[in-house]
C-alpha positions in Angstrom: 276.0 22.9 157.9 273.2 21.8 155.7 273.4 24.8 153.6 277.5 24.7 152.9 276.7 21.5 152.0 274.1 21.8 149.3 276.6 24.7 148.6 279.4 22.3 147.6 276.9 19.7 145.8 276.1 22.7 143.4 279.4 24.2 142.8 281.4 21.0 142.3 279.2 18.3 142.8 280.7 16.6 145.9 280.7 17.8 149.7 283.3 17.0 152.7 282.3 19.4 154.9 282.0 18.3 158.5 279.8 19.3 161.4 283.2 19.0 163.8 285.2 21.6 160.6 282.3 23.7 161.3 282.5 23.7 164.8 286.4 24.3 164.7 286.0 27.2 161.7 283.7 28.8 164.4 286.4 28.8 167.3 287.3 32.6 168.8 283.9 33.8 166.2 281.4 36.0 168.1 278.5 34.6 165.9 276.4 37.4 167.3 278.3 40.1 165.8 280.6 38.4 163.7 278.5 36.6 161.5 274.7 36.3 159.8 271.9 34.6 158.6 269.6 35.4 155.9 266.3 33.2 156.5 263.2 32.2 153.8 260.0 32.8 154.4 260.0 29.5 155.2 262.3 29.6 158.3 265.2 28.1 156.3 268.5 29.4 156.2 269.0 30.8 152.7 272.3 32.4 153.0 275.0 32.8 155.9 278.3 34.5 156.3 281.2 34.9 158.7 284.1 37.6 158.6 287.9 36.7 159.2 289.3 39.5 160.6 293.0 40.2 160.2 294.2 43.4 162.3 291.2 45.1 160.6 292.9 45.8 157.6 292.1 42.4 155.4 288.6 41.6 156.0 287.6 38.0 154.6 283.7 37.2 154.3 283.1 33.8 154.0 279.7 33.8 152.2 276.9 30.6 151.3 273.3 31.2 149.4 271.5 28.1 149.1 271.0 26.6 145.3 267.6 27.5 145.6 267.8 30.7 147.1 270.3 31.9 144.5 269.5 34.7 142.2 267.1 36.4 144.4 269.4 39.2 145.7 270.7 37.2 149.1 274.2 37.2 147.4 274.3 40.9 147.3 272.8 41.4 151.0 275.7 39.1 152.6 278.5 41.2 150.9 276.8 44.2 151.6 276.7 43.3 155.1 280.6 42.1 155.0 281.1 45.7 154.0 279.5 47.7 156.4 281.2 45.5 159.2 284.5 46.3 158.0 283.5 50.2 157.7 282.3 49.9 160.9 285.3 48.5 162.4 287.8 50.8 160.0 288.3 53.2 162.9 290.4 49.9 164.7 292.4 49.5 161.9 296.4 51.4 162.3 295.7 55.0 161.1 297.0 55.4 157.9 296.5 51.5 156.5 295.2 50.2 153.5 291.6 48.2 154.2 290.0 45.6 152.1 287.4 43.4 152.4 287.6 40.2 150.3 285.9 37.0 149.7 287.2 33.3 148.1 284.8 32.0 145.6 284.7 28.4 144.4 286.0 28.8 140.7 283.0 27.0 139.3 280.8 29.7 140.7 280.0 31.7 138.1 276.9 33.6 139.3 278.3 34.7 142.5 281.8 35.9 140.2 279.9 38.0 137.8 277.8 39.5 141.2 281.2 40.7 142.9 282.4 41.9 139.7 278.8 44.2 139.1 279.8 45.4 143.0 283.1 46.9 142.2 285.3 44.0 142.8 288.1 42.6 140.9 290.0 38.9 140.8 292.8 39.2 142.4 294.7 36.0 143.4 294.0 32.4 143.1 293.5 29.6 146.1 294.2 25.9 145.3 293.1 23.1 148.0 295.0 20.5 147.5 295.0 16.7 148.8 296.4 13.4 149.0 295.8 10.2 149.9 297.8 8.1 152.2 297.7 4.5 150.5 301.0 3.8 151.3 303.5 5.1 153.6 305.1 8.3 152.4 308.8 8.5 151.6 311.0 9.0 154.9 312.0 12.9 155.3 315.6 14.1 154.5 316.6 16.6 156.6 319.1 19.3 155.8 322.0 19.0 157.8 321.9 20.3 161.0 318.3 20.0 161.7 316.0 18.0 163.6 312.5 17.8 164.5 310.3 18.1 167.4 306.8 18.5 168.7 305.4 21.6 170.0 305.5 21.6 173.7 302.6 24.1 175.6 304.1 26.7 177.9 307.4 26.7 176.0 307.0 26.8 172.5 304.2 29.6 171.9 306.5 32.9 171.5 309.2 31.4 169.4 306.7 29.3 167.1 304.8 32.5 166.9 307.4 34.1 165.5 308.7 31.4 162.7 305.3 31.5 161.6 305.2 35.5 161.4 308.6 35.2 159.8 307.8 32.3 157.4 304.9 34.1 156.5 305.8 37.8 155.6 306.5 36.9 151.9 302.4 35.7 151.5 300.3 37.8 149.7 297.4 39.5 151.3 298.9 38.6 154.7 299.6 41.2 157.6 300.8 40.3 160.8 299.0 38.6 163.2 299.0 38.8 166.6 300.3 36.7 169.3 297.2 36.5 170.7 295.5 35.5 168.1 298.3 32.7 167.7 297.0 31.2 170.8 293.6 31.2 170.1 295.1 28.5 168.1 296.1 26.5 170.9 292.5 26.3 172.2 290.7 25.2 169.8 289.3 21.8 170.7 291.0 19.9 167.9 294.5 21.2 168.7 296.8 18.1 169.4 300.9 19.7 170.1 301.8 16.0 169.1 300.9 17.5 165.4 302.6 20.5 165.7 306.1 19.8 163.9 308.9 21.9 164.3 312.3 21.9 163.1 315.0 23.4 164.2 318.7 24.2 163.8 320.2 24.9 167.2 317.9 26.3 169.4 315.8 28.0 166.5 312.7 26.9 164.6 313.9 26.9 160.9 310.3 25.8 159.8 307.1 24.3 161.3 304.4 21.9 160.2 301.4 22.6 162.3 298.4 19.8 161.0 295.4 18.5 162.6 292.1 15.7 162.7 288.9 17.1 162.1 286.4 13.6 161.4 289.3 11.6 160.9 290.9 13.6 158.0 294.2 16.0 158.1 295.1 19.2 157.3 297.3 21.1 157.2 296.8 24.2 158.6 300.5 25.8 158.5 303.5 24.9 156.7 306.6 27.3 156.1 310.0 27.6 156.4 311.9 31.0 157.4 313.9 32.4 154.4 317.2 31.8 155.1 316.8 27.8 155.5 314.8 28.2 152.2 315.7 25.9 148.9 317.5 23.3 151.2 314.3 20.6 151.0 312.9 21.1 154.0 310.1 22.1 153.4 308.9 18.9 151.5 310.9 17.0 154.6 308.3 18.7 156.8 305.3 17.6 155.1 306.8 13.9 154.7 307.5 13.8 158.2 303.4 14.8 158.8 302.5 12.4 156.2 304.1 10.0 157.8 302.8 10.9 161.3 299.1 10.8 160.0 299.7 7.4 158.1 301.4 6.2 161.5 297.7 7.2 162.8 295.7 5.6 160.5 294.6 9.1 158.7 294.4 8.3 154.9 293.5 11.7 153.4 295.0 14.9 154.3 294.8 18.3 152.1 295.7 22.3 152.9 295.1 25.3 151.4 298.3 27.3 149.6 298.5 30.6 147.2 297.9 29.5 143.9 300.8 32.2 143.2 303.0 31.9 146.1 306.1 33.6 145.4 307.9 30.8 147.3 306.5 27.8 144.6 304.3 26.1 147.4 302.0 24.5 145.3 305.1 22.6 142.8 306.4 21.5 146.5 303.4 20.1 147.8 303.1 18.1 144.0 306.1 16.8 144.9 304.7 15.8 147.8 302.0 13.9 146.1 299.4 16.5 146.5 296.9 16.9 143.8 294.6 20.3 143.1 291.2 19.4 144.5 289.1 23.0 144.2 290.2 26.3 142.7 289.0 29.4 144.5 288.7 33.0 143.3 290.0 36.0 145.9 287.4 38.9 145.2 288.5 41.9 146.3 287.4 45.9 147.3 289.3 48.9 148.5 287.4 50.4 151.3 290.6 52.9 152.2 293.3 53.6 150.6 297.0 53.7 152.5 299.8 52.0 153.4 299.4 48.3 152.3 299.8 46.7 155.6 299.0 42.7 153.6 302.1 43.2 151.5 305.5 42.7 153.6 307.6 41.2 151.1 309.8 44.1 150.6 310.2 43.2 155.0 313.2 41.7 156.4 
């Protein structure tokens, strides 16, 4: 943890991350194979990276070098390592699919842009992290007729929130499907709480989900979307009011997310409306190992 932090110091010159985000980052990882550590000569971690792994087709490599330790080649070592794991994994990947390997870098990192650039990779998207603080009570939600909210109940919500996610989600860029499986891997992570897990519905249907969390006495937001047809109605800034609300309720007085800095859908004018401010810009780097079918773009799905 020591290391993302002096990461953050150097980039942006302030640091939140916390040992129990760490720990909850790490959840369903196999750090023996999944990630690595570069070490000094002086035993110290110098640089570390992690994959994400989306149906082998969008790898992300989530990469730190130490301040000090920058400059010295450990930059390219940790993406060349993110790409032999994903050429060694290609042969999982549906035949016939596009694979990439990417990786977010802070905006204010300059050094490590211009080194993924020299490696054949190109800018591709942008990746706001937004935040706000909870003062004051948020407004009250105003739900579209017809709909009310719930809380995610375990052993009778999973399929159907699995798919309002999937469905939500097939307009996000760089996004394939994920799997049911790894859906529940959600639910066992140790900072899961259902009683944050918002769902509205019309009917019997989940029309849009909020699906937050408490990691050192912070929020975020991990999920928010709303399927397309109940789209442009408000509720997706009811949802977030109704979290806010249910985090002040709690006594949590800063919550942030993370949202396409282009999402097709407007998220990050939505979540200003919601009082959300732009705390960190990141840069999505990215590489063509194969070409094919682009299994991350489903917007042309129904």
């Amino acid at each position: 943890m020591a290391l993302m932090v002096a990461c953050q110091l150097a980039d942006t010159g302030g640091a939140d991350m916390s040992l129990d985000e760490l720990v909850d980052d790490w959840h369903g990882l196999n750090l023996a194979e999944e990630a690595v550590v570069v070490a000094a000569p002086d035993g110290r971690i110098a640089g570390y990276a992690d994959v994400l792994n989306r149906s082998y087709v969008t790898v992300s490599v989530y990469g730190y070098v130490h301040p000090d330790h920058r400059g010295r080649g450990v930059g390219a070592s940790l993406v060349a390592w993110g790409e032999r794991w994903t050429r060694e994994h290609m042969p999982l990947a549906p035949e016939g699919a596009r694979v990439v390997v990417q990786h977010y870098i802070n905006a204010a990192n300059e050094g490590a842009r211009r080194l993924l650039e020299s490696l054949g990779y190109a800018p591709v998207r942008g990746v706001y992290v937004m935040e706000t603080e909870l003062d004051e009570a948020p407004p009250a939600p105003h739900w579209p007729d017809g709909i009310s909210v719930h809380t995610f109940v375990p052993g009778r919500d999973e399929r159907a929130t699995y798919e309002a996610v999937e469905d939500a989600f097939k307009d996000l860029w760089g996004r394939p499907r994920n799997t049911f499986e790894s859906f529940l891997r959600e639910t066992e992570r140790e900072s899961f709480d259902p009683s944050l897990w918002h769902l509205a519905r019309s009917g019997d249907e989940i029309c849009g989900v909020a699906l937050c969390k408490v990691l050192e006495g912070q929020g975020w937001v991990t999920v928010v979307g709303v399927r397309r047809q109940w789209r442009k109605r408000g509720l997706g800034l009811a949802l977030l009011r109704h979290a806010f609300s249910e985090y002040h309720r709690r006594g949590v007085r800063k919550v942030a997310l993370s949202v396409d800095a282009e999402s097709i859908t407007g998220a990050p004018r939505l979540y200003g409306r919601a009082g959300m401010r732009v705390r960190e810009s990141y840069v999505i780097y990215l590489k063509e190992l194969r070409p094919g079918v682009d299994l991350g773009d489903r917007s042309g799905t129904d």
